[in-house]
MARLUM-229282 format. One record per atom (N, C-alpha, C): residue in one letter; atom name; x negated, y negated, z. Coordinates in nm, 3 decimals, padded with zeros to 5 digits, m for minus. Atoms other than C-alpha are relative to their C-alpha. Layout:
<pts>
<pt><resn>A</resn><name>CA</name><X>X</X><Y>Y</Y><Z>Z</Z></pt>
...
</pts>
This chain:
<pts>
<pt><resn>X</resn><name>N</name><X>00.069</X><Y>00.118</Y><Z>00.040</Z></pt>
<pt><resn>X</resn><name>CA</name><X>01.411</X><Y>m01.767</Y><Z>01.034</Z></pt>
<pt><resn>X</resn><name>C</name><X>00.069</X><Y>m00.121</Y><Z>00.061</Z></pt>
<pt><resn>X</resn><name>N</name><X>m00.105</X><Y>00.110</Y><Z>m00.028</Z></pt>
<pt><resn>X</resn><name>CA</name><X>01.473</X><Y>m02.078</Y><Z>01.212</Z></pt>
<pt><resn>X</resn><name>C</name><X>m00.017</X><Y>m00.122</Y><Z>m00.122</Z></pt>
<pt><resn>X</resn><name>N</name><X>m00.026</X><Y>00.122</Y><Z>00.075</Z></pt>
<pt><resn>X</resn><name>CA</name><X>01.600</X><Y>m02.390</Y><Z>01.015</Z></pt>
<pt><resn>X</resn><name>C</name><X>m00.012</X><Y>m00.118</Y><Z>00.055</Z></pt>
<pt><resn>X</resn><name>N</name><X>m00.061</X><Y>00.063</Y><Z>m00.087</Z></pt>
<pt><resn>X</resn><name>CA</name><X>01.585</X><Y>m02.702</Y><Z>01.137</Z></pt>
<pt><resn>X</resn><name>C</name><X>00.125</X><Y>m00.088</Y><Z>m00.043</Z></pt>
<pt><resn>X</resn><name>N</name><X>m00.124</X><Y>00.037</Y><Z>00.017</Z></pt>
<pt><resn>X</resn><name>CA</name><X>01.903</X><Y>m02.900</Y><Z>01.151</Z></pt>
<pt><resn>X</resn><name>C</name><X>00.041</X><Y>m00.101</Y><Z>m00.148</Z></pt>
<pt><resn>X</resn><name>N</name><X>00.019</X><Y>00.047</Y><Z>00.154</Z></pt>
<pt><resn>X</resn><name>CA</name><X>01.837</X><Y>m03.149</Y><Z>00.883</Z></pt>
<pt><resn>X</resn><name>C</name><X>m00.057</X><Y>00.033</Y><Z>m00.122</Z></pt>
<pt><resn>X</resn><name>N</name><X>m00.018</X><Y>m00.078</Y><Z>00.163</Z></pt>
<pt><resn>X</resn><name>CA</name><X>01.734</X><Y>m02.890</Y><Z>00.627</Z></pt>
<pt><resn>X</resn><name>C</name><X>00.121</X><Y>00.087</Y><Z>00.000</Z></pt>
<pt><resn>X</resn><name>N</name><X>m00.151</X><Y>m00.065</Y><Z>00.012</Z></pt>
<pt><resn>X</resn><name>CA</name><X>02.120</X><Y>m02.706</Y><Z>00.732</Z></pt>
<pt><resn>X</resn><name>C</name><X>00.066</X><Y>m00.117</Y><Z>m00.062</Z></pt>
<pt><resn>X</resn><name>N</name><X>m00.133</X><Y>00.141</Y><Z>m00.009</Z></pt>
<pt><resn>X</resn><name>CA</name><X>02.280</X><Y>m03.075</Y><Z>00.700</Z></pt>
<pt><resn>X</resn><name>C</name><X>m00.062</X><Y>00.028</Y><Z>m00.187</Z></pt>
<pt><resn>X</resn><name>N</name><X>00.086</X><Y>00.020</Y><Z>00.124</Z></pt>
<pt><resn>X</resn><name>CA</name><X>02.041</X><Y>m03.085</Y><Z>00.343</Z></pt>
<pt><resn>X</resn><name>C</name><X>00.050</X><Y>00.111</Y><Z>m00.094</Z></pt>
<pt><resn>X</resn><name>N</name><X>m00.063</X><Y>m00.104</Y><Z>00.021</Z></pt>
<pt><resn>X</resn><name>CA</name><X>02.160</X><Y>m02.732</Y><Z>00.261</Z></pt>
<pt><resn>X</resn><name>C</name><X>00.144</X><Y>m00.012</Y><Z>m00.046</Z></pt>
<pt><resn>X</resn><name>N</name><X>m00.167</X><Y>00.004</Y><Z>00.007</Z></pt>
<pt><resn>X</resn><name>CA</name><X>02.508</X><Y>m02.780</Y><Z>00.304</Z></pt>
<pt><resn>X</resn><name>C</name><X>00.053</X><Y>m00.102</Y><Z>m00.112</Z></pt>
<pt><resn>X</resn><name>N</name><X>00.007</X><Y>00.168</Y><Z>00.088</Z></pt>
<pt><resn>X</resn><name>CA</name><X>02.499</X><Y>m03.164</Y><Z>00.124</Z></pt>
<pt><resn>X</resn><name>C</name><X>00.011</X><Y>00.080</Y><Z>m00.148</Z></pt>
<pt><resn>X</resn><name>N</name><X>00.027</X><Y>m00.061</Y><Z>00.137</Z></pt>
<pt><resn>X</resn><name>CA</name><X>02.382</X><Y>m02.965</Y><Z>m00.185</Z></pt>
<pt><resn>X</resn><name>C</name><X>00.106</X><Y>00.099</Y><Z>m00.026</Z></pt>
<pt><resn>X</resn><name>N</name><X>m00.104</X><Y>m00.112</Y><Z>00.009</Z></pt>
<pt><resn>X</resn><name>CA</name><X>02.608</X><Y>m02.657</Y><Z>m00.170</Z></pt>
<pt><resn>X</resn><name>C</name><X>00.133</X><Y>m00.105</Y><Z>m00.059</Z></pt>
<pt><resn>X</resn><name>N</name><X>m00.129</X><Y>00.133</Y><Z>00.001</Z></pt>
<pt><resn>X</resn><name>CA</name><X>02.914</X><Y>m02.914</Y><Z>m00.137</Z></pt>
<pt><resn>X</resn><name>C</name><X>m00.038</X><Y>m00.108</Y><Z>m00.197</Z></pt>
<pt><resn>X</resn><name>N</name><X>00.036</X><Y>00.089</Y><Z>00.112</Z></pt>
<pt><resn>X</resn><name>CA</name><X>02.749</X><Y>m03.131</Y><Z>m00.405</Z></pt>
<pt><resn>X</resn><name>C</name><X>00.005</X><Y>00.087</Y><Z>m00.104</Z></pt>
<pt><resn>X</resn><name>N</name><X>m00.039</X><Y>m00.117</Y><Z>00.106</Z></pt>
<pt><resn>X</resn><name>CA</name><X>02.710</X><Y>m02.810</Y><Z>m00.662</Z></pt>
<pt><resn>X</resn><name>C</name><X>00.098</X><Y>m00.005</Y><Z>m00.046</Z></pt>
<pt><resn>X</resn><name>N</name><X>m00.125</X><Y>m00.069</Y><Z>00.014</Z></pt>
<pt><resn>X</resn><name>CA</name><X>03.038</X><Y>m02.672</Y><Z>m00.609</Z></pt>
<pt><resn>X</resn><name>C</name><X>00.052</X><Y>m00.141</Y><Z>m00.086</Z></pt>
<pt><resn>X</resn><name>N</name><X>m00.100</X><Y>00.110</Y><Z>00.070</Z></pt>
<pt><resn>X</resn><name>CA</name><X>03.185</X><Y>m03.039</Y><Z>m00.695</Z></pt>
<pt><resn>X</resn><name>C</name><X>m00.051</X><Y>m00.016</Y><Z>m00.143</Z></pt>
<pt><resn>X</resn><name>N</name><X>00.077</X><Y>00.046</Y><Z>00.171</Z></pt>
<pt><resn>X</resn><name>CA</name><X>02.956</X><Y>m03.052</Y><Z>m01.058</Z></pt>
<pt><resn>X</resn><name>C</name><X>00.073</X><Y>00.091</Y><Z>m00.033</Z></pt>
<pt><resn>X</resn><name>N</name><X>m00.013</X><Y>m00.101</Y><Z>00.068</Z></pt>
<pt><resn>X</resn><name>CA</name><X>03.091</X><Y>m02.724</Y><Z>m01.126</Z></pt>
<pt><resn>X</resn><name>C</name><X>00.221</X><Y>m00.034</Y><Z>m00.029</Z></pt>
<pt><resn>X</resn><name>N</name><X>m00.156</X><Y>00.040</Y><Z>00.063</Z></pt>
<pt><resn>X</resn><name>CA</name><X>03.469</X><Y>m02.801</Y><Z>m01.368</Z></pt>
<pt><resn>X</resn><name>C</name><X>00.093</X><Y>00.061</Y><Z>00.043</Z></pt>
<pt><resn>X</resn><name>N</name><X>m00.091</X><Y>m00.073</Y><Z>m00.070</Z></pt>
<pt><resn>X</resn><name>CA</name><X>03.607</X><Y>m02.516</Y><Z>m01.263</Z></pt>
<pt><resn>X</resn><name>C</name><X>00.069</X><Y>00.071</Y><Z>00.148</Z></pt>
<pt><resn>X</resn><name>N</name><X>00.013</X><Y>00.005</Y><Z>m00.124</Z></pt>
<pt><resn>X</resn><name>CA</name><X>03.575</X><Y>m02.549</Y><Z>m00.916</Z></pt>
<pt><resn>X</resn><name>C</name><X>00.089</X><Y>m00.127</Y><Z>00.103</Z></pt>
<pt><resn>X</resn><name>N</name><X>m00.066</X><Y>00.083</Y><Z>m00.034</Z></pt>
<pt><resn>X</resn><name>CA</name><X>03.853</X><Y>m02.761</Y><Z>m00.721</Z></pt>
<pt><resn>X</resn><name>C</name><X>00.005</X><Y>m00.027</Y><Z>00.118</Z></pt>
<pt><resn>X</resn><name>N</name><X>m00.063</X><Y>00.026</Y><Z>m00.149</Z></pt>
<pt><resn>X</resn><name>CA</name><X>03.872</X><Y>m02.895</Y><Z>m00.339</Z></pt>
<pt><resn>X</resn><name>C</name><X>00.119</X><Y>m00.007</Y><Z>00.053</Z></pt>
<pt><resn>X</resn><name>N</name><X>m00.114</X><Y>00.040</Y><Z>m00.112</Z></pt>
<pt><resn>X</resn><name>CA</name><X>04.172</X><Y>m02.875</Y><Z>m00.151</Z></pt>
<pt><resn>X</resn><name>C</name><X>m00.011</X><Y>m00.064</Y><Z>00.114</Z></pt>
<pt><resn>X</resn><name>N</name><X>00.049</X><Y>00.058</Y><Z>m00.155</Z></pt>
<pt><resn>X</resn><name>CA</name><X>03.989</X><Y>m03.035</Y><Z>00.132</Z></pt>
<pt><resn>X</resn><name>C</name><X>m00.096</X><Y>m00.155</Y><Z>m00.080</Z></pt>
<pt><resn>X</resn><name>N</name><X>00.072</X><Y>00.073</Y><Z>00.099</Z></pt>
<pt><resn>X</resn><name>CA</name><X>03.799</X><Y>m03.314</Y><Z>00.093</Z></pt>
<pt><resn>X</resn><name>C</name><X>m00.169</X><Y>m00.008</Y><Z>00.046</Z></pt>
<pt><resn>X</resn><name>N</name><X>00.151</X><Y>m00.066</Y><Z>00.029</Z></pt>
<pt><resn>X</resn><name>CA</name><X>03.410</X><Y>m03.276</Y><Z>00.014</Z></pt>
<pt><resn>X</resn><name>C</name><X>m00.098</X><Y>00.022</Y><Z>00.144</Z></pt>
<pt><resn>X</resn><name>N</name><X>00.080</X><Y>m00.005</Y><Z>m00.158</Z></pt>
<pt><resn>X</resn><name>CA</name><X>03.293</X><Y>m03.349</Y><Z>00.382</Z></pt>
<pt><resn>X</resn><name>C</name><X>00.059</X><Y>00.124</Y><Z>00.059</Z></pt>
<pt><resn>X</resn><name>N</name><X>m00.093</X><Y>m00.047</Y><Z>m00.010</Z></pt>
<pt><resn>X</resn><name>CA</name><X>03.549</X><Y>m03.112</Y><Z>00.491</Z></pt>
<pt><resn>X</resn><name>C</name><X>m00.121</X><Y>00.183</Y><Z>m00.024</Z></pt>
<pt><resn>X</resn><name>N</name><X>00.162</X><Y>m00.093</Y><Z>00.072</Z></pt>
<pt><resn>X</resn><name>CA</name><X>03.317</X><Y>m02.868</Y><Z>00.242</Z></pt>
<pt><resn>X</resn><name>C</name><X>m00.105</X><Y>00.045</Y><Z>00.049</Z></pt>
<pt><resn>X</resn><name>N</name><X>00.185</X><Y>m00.017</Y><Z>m00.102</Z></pt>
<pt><resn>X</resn><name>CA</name><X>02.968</X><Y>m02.938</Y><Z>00.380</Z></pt>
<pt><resn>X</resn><name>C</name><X>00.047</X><Y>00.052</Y><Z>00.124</Z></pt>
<pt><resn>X</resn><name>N</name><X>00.045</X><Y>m00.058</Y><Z>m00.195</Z></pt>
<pt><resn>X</resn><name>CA</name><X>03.076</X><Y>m02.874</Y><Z>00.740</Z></pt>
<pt><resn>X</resn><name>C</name><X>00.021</X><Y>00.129</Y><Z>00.006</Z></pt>
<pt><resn>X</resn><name>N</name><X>m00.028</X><Y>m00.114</Y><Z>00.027</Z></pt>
<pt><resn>X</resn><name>CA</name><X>03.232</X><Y>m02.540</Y><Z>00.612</Z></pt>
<pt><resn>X</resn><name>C</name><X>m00.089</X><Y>00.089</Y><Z>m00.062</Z></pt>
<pt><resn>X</resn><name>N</name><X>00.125</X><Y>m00.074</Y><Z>00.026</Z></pt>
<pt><resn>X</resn><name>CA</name><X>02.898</X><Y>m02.466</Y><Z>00.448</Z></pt>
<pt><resn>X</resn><name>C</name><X>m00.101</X><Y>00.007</Y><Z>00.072</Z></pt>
<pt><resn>X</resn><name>N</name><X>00.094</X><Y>m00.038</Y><Z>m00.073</Z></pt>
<pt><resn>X</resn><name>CA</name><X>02.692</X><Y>m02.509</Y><Z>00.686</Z></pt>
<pt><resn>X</resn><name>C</name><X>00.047</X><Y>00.090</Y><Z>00.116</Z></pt>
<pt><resn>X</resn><name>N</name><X>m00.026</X><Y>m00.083</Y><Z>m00.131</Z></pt>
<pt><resn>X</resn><name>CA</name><X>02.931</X><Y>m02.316</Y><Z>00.964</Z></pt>
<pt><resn>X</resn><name>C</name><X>m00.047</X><Y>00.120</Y><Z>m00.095</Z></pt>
<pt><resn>X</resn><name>N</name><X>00.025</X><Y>m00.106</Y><Z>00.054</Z></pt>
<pt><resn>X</resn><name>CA</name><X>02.874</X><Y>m02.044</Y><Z>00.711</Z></pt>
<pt><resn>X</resn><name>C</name><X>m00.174</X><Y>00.035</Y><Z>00.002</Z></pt>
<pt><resn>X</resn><name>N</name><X>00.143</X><Y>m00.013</Y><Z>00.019</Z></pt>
<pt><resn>X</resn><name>CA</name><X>02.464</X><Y>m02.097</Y><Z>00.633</Z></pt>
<pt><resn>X</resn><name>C</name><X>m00.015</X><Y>00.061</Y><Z>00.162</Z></pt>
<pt><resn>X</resn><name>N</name><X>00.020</X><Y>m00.027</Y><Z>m00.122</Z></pt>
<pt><resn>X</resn><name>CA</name><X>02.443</X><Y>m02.104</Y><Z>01.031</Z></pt>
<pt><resn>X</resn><name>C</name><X>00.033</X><Y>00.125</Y><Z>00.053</Z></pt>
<pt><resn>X</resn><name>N</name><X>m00.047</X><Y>m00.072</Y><Z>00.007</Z></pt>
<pt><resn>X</resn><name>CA</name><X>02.653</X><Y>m01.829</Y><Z>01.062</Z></pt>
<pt><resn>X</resn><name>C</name><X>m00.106</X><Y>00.163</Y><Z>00.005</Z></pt>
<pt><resn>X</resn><name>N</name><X>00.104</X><Y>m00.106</Y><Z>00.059</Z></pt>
<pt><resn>X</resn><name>CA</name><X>02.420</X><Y>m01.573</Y><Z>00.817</Z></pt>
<pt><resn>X</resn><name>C</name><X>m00.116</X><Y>m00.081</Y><Z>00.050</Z></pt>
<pt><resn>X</resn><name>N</name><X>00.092</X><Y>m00.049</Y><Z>m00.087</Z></pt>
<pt><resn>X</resn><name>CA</name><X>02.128</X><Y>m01.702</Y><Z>01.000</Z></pt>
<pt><resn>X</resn><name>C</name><X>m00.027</X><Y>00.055</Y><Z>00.134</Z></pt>
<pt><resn>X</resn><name>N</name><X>m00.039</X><Y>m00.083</Y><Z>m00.118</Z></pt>
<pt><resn>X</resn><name>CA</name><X>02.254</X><Y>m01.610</Y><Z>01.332</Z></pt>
<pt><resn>X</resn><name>C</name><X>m00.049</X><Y>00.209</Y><Z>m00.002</Z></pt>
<pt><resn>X</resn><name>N</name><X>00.012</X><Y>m00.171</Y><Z>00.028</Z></pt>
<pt><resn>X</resn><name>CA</name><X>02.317</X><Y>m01.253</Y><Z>01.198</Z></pt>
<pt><resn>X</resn><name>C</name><X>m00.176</X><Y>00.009</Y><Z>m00.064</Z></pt>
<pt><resn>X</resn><name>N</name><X>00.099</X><Y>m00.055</Y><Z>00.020</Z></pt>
<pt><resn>X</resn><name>CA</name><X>01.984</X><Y>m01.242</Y><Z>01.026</Z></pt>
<pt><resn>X</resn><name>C</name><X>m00.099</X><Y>m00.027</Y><Z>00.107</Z></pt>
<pt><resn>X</resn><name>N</name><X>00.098</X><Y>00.034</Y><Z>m00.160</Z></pt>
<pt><resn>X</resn><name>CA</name><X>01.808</X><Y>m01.382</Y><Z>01.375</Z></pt>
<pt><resn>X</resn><name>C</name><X>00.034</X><Y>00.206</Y><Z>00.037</Z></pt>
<pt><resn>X</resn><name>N</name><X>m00.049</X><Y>m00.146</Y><Z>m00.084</Z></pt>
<pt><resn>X</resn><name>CA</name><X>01.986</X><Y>m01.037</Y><Z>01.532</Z></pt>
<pt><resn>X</resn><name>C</name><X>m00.104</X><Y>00.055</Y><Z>m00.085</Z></pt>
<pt><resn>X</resn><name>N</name><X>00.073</X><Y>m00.104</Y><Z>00.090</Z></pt>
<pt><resn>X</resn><name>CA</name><X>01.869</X><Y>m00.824</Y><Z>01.237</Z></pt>
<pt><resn>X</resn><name>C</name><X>m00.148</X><Y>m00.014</Y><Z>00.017</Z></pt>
<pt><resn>X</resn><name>N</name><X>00.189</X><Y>m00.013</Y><Z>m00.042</Z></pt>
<pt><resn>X</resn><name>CA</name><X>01.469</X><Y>m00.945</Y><Z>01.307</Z></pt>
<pt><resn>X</resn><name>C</name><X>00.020</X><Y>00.037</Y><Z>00.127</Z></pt>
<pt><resn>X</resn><name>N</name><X>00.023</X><Y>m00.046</Y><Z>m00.113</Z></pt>
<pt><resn>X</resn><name>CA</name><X>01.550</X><Y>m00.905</Y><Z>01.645</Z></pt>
<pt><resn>X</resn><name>C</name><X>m00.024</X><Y>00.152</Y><Z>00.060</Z></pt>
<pt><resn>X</resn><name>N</name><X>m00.046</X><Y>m00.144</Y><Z>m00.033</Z></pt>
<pt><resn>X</resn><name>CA</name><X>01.674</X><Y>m00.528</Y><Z>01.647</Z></pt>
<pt><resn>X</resn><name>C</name><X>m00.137</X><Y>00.056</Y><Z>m00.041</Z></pt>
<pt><resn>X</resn><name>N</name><X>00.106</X><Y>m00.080</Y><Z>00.047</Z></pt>
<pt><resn>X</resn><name>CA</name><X>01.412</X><Y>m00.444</Y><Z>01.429</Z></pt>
<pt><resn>X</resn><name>C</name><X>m00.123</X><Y>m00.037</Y><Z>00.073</Z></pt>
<pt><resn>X</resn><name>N</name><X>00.113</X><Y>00.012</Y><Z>m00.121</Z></pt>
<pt><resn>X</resn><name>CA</name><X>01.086</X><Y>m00.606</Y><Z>01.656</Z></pt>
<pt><resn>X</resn><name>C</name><X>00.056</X><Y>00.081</Y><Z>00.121</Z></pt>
<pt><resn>X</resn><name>N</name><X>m00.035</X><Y>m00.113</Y><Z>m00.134</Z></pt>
<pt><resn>X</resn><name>CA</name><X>01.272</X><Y>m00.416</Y><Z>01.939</Z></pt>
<pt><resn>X</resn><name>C</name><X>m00.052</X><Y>00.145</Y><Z>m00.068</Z></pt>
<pt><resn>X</resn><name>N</name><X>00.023</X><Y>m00.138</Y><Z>00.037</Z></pt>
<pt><resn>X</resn><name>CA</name><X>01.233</X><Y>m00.113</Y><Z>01.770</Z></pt>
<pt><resn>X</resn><name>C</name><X>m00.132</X><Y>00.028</Y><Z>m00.036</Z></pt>
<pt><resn>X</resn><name>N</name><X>00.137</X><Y>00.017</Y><Z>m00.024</Z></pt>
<pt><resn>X</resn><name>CA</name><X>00.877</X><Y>m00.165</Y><Z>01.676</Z></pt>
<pt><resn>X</resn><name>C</name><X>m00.051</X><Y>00.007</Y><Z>00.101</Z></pt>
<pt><resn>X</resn><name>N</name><X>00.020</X><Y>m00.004</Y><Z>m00.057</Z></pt>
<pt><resn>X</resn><name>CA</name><X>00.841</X><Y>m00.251</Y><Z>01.989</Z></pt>
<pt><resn>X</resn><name>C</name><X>m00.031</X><Y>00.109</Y><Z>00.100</Z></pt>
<pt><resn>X</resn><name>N</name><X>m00.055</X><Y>m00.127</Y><Z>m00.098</Z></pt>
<pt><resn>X</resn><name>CA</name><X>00.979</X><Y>00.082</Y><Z>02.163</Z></pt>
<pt><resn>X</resn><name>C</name><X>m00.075</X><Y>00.121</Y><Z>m00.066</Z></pt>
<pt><resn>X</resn><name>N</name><X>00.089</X><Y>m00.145</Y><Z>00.035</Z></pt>
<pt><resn>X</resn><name>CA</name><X>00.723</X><Y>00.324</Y><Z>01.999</Z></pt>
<pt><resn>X</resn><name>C</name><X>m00.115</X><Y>m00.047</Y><Z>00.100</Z></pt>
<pt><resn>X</resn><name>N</name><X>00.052</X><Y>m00.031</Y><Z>m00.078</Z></pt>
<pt><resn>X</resn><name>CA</name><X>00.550</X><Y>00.471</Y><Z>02.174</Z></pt>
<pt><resn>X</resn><name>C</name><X>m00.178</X><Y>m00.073</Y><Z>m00.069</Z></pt>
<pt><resn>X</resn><name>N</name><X>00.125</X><Y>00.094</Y><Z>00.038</Z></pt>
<pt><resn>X</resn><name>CA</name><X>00.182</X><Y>00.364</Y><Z>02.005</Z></pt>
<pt><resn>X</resn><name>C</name><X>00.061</X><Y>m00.136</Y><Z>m00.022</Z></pt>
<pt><resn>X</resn><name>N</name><X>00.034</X><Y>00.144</Y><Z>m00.009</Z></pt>
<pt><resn>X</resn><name>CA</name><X>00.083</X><Y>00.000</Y><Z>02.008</Z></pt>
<pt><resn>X</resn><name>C</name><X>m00.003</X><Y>m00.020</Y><Z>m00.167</Z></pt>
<pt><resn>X</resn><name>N</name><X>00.040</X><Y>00.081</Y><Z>00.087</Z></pt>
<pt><resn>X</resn><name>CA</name><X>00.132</X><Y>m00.145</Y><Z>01.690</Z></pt>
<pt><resn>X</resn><name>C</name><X>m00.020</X><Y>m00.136</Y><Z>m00.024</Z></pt>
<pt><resn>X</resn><name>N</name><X>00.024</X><Y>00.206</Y><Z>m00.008</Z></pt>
<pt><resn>X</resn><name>CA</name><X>00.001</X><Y>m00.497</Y><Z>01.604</Z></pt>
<pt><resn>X</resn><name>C</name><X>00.071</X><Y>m00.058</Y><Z>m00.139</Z></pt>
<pt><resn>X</resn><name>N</name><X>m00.094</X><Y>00.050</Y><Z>00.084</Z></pt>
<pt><resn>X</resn><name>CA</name><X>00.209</X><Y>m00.717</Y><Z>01.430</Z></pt>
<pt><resn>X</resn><name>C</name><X>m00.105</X><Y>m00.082</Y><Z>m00.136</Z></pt>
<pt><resn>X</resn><name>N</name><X>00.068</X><Y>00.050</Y><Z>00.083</Z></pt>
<pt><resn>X</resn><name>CA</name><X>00.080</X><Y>m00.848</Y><Z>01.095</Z></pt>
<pt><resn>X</resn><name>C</name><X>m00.127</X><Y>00.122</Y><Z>m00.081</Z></pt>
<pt><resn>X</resn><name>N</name><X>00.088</X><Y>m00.115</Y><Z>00.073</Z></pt>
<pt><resn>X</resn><name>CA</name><X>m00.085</X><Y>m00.474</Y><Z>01.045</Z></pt>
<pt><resn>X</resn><name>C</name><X>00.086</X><Y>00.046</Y><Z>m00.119</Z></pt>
<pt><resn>X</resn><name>N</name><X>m00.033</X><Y>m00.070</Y><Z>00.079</Z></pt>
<pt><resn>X</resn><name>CA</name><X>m00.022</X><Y>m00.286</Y><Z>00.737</Z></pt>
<pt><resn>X</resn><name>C</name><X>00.144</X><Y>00.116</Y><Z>00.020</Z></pt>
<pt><resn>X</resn><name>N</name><X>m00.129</X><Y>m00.094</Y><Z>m00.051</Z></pt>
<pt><resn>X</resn><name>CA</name><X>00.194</X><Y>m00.034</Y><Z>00.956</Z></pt>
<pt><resn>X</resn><name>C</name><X>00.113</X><Y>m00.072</Y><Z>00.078</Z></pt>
<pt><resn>X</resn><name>N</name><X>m00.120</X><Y>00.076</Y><Z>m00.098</Z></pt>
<pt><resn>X</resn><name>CA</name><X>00.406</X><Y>m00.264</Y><Z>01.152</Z></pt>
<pt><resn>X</resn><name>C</name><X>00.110</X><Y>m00.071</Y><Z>m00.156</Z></pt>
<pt><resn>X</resn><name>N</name><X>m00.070</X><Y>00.038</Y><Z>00.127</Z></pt>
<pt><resn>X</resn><name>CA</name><X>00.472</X><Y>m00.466</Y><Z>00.785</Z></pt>
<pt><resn>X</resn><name>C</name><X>00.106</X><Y>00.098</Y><Z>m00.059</Z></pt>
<pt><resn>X</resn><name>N</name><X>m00.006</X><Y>m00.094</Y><Z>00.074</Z></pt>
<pt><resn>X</resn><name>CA</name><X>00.568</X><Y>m00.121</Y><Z>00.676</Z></pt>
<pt><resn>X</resn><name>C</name><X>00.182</X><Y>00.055</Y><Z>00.084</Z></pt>
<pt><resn>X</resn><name>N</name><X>m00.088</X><Y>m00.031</Y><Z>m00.151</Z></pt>
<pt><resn>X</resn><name>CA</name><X>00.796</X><Y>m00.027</Y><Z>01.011</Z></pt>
<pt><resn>X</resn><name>C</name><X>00.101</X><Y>m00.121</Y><Z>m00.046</Z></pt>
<pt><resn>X</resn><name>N</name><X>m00.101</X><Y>00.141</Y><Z>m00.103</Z></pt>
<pt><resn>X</resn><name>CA</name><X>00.962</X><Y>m00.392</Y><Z>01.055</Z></pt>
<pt><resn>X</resn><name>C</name><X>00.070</X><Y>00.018</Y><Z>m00.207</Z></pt>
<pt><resn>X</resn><name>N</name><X>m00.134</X><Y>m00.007</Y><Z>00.112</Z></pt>
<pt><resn>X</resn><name>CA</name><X>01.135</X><Y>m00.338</Y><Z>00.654</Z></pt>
<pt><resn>X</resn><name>C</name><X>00.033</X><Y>00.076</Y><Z>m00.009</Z></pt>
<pt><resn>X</resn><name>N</name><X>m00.081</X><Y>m00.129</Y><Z>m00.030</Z></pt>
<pt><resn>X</resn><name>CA</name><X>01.221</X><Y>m00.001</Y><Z>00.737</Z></pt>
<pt><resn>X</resn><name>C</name><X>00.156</X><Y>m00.036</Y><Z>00.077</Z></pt>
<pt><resn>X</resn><name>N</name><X>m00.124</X><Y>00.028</Y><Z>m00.135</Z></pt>
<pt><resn>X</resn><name>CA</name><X>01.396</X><Y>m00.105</Y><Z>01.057</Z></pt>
<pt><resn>X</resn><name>C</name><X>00.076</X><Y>m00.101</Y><Z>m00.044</Z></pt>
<pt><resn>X</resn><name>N</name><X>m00.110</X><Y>00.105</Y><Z>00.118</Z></pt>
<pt><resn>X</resn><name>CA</name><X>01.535</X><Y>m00.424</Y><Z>00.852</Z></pt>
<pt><resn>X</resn><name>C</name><X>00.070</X><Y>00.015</Y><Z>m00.025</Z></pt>
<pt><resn>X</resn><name>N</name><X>m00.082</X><Y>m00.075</Y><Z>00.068</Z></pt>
<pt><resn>X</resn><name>CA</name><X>01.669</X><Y>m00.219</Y><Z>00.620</Z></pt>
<pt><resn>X</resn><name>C</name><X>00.095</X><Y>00.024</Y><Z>00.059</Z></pt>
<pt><resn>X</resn><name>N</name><X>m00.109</X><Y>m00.115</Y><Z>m00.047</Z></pt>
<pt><resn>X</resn><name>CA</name><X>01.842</X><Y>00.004</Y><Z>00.831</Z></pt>
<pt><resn>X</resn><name>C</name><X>00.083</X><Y>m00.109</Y><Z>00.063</Z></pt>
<pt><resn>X</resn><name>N</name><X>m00.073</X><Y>00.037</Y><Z>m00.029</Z></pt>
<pt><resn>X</resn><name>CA</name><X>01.990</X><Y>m00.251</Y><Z>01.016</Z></pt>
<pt><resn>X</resn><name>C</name><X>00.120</X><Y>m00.099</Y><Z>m00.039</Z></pt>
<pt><resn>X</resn><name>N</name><X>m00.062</X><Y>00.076</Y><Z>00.147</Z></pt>
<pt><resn>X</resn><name>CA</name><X>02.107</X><Y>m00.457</Y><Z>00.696</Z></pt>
<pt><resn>X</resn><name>C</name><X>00.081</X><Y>00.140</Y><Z>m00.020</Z></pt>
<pt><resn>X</resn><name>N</name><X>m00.062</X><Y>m00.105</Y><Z>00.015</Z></pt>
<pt><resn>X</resn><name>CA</name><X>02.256</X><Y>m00.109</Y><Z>00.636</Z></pt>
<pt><resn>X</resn><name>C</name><X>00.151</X><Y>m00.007</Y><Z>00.041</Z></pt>
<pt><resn>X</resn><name>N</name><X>m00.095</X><Y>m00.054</Y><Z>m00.105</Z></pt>
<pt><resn>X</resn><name>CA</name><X>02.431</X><Y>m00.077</Y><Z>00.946</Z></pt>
<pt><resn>X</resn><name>C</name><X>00.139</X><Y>m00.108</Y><Z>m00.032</Z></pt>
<pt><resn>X</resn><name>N</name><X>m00.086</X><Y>00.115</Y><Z>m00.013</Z></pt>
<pt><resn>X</resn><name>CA</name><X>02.619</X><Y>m00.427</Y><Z>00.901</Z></pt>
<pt><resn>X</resn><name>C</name><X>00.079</X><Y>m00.025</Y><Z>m00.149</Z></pt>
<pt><resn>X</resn><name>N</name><X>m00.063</X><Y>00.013</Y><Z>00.151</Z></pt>
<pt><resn>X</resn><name>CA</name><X>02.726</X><Y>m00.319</Y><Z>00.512</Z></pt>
<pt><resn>X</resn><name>C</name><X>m00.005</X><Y>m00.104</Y><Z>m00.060</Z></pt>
<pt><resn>X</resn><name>N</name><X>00.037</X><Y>00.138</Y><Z>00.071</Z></pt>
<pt><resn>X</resn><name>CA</name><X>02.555</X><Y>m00.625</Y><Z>00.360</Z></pt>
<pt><resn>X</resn><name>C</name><X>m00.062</X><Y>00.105</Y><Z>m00.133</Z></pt>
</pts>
């Protein structure tokens, strides 16, 4: 899924902002410090989940019949192959 940049910056703002409401939760850094460390992370896990759609449309792809995307069997295929590759990466 792509994001665009100012819903990561928006993302992160909030994360950062949370963590600081929450009492038992302390910075050693200071809160900007935070956000940029949440969003290298958000960015991060969408990277990896870019791959993970990727592997799996490849693999859809590589059968041998034509499936069309948005069919019943491809829907069916592309969270199989998901899966497995969410598997592979022990998430």
């Amino acid at each position: 899924m792509r994001i665009s940049r100012d819903k990561l910056n928006k993302l992160a703002h909030t994360t950062a902002d949370t963590l600081a409401e929450i009492d038992a939760v302390g910075f050693m850094e200071d809160r900007n410090t935070i956000r940029q460390e949440a969003r290298k992370a958000l960015e991060a896990l969408l990277e990896q989940e870019a791959g993970i759609d990727a592997a799996a449309r490849a693999k859809i792809a590589s059968q041998r019949k034509i499936i069309l995307e948005g069919s019943q069997e491809w829907e069916i295929l592309y969270r199989k192959y998901y899966n497995d590759e969410v598997r592979k990466l022990g998430i």
